[in-house]
PAVOKOL-294617 format. One line per 8 residues: number of its first residue (from 1); their letters; for each residue x, y, z of C-alpha. Coordinates in Angstrom, 1 decimal. Layout:
% PAVOKOL-294617
NUM	a	X:Y:Z | ...
This chain:
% PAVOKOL-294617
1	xxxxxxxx	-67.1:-89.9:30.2 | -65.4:-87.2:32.3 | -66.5:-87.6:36.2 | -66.8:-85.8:39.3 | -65.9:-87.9:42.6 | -66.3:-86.7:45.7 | -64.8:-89.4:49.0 | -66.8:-89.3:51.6
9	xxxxxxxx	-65.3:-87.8:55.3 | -65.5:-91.2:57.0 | -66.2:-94.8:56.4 | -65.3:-95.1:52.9 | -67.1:-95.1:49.5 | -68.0:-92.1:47.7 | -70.4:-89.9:45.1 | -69.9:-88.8:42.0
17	xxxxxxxx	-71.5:-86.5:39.1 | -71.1:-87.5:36.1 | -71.1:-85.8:32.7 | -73.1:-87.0:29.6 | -72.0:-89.3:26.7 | -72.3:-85.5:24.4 | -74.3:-82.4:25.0 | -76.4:-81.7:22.0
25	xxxxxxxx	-74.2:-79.6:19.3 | -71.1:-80.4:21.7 | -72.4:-77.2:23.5 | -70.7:-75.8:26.7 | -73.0:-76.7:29.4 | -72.8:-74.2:32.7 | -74.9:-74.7:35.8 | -74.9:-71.7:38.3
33	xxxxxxxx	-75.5:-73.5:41.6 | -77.9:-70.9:44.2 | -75.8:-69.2:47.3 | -78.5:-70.5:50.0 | -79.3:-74.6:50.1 | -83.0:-73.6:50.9 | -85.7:-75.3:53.0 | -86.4:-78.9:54.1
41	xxxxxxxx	-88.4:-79.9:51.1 | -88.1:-77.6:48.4 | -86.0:-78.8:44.8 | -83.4:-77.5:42.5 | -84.8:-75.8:39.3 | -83.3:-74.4:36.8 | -84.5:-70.9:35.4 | -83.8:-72.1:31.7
49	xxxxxxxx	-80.5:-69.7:31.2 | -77.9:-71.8:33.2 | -79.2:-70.4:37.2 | -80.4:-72.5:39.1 | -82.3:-72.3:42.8 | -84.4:-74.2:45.0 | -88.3:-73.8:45.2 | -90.9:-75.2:47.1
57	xxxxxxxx	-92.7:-78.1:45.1 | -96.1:-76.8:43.1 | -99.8:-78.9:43.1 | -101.7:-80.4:46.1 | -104.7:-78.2:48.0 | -102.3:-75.5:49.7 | -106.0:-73.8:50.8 | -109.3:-74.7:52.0
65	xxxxxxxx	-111.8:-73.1:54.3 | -115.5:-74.2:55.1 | -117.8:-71.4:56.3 | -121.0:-72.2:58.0 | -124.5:-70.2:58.9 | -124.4:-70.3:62.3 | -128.3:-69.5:62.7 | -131.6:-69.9:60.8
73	xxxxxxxx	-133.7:-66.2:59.5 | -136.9:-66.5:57.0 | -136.9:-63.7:54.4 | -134.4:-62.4:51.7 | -130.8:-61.2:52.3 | -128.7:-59.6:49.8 | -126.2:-60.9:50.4 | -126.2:-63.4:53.6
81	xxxxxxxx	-124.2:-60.6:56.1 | -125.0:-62.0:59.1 | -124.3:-65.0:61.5 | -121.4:-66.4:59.6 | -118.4:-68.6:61.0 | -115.6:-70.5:59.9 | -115.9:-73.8:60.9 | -114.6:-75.7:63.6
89	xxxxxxxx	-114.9:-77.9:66.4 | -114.1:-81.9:67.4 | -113.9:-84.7:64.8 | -110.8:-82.8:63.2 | -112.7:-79.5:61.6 | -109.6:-77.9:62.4 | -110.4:-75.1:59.3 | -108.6:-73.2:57.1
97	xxxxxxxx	-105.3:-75.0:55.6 | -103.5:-72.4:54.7 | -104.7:-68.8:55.3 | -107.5:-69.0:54.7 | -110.9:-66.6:53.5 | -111.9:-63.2:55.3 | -115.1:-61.8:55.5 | -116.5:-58.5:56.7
105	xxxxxxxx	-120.9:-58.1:56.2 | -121.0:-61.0:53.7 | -118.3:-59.9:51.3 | -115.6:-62.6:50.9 | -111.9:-62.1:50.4 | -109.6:-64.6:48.9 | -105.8:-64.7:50.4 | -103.8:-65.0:46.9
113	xxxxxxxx	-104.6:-64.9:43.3 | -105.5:-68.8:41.5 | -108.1:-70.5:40.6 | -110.4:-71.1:43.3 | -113.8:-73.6:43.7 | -116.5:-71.7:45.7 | -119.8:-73.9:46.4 | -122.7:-73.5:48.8
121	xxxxxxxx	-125.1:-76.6:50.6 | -128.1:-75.1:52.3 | -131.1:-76.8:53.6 | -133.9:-74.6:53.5 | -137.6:-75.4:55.7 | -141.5:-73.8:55.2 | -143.6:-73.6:58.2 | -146.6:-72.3:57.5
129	xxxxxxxx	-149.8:-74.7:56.2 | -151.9:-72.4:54.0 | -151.9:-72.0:50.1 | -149.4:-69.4:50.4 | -146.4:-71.2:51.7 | -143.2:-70.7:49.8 | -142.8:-72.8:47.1 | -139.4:-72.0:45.1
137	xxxxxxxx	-136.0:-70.9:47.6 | -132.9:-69.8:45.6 | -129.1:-69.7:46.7 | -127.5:-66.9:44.6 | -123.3:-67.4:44.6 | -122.3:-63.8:43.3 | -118.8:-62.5:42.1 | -117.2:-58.7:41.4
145	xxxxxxxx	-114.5:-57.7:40.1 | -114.2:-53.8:40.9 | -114.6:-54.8:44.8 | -118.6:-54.4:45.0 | -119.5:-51.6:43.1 | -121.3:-54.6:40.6 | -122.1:-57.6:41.2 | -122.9:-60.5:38.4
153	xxxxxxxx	-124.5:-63.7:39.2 | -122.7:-67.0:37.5 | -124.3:-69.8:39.2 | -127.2:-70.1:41.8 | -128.1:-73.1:43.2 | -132.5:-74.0:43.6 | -134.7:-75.3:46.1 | -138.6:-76.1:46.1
161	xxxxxxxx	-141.7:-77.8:47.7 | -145.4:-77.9:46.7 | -147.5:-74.9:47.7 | -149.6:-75.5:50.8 | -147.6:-77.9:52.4 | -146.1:-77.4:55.6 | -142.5:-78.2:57.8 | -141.1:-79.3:54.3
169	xxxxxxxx	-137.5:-79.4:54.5 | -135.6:-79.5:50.7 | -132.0:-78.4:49.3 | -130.1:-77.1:47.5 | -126.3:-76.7:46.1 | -124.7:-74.4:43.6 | -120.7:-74.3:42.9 | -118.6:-71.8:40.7
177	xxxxxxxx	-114.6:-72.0:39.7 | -113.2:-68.3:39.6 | -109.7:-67.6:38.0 | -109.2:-64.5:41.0 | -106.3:-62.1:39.6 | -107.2:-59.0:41.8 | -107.5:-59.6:45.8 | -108.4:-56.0:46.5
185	xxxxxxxx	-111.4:-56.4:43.8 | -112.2:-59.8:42.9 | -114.8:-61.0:45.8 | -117.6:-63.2:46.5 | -121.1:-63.2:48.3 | -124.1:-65.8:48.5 | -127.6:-64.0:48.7 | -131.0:-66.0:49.2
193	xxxxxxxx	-134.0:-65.5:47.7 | -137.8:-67.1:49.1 | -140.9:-67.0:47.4 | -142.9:-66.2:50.8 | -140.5:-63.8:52.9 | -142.5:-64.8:56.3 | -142.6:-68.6:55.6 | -139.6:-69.7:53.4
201	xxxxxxxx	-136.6:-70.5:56.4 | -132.8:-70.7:55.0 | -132.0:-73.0:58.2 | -128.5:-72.6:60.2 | -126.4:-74.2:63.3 | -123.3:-75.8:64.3 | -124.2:-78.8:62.2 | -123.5:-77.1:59.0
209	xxxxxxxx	-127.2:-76.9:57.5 | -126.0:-74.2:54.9 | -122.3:-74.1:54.1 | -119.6:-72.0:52.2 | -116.7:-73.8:50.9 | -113.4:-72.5:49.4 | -111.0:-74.4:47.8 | -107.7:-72.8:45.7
217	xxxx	-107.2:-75.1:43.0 | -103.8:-74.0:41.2 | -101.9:-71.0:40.9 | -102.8:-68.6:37.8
């Protein structure tokens, strides 16, 4: 077995590379080694024709970001525009790894293309005693594709109470994985929907009563 030994500059011993017992059909194997020796971290690959480079190692979360309402409003909203903040304060909500979402009147932007797990908590409240409370409250999670001009509804997430009752508090969730291709047209927005527009509270603060969450999954 034909080797490659290499002494080391001081203190003796040495490394080596060796070549296999055969190469399959006794083939001529060449390795181009890369011109730069890359970053702390990253691994040699091979491009499958003989090149090889160094690239940063795939898998893990690389991106998450947690969104919060920051205050409560009764009615509708199509979508949610308002009174929305990324999270963060003590305990470590030190938010977004990586880049992180944007967001201009509701409409969410993703930073890169992948497959990405969008999910909504929200605690929802009816304050009003008479027969026509609110009784159903629905959390809408919406997508587009052609960057708003339609909108299609995958998932929604439902909360409800009996009909007369009064400072009721019940939630909801909803959750959606989206394979996002386009960043300029593939976007997201959460709209809510009460049965009693005066009554029927989607509740918000610092203690995250309704949430956004965004997490990228794997690349494309």
């Amino acid at each position: 077995m034909s080797e490659i030994k290499l002494t080391a500059d001081s203190g003796g011993g040495s490394v080596s590379l060796k070549g296999p017992a055969s190469t399959t059909g006794n083939n001529d194997v060449p390795f181009v080694l890369p011109v730069a020796d890359g970053s702390a971290g990253q691994y040699l690959k091979t491009d499958g024709s003989k090149n090889l480079s160094f690239a940063t190692v795939s898998g893990g979360i690389t991106e998450y970001d947690r969104w919060r309402l920051t205050s409560s409003f009764t009615g509708d909203a199509t979508p949610i525009a308002s009174n929305l903040s990324r999270v963060s304060g003590n305990y470590n909500l030190n938010f977004p790894l990586g880049t992180g979402m944007s967001q201009s009147s509701g409409i969410f932007t993703f930073p890169s293309t992948g497959w990405w797990l969008v999910s909504c908590g929200f605690l929802v409240k009816t304050s009003n005693s008479n027969s026509s409370a609110t009784s159903y409250n629905i959390m809408y999670l919406q997508s587009t594709d052609d960057n708003g001009s339609n909108w299609a509804t995958p998932t929604e997430g439902f909360a409800s109470w009996h009909s007369g009752e009064y400072n009721q508090y019940s939630s909801g969730y909803c959750t959606q994985t989206f394979d996002i291709t386009d960043l300029s047209n593939d976007k997201v927005r959460f709209s809510f929907d009460t049965s009693n527009a005066t009554y029927g509270e989607l509740r918000g603060g610092n203690n995250d009563q309704t949430w956004f969450e965004f997490m990228k999954l794997a690349d494309t």
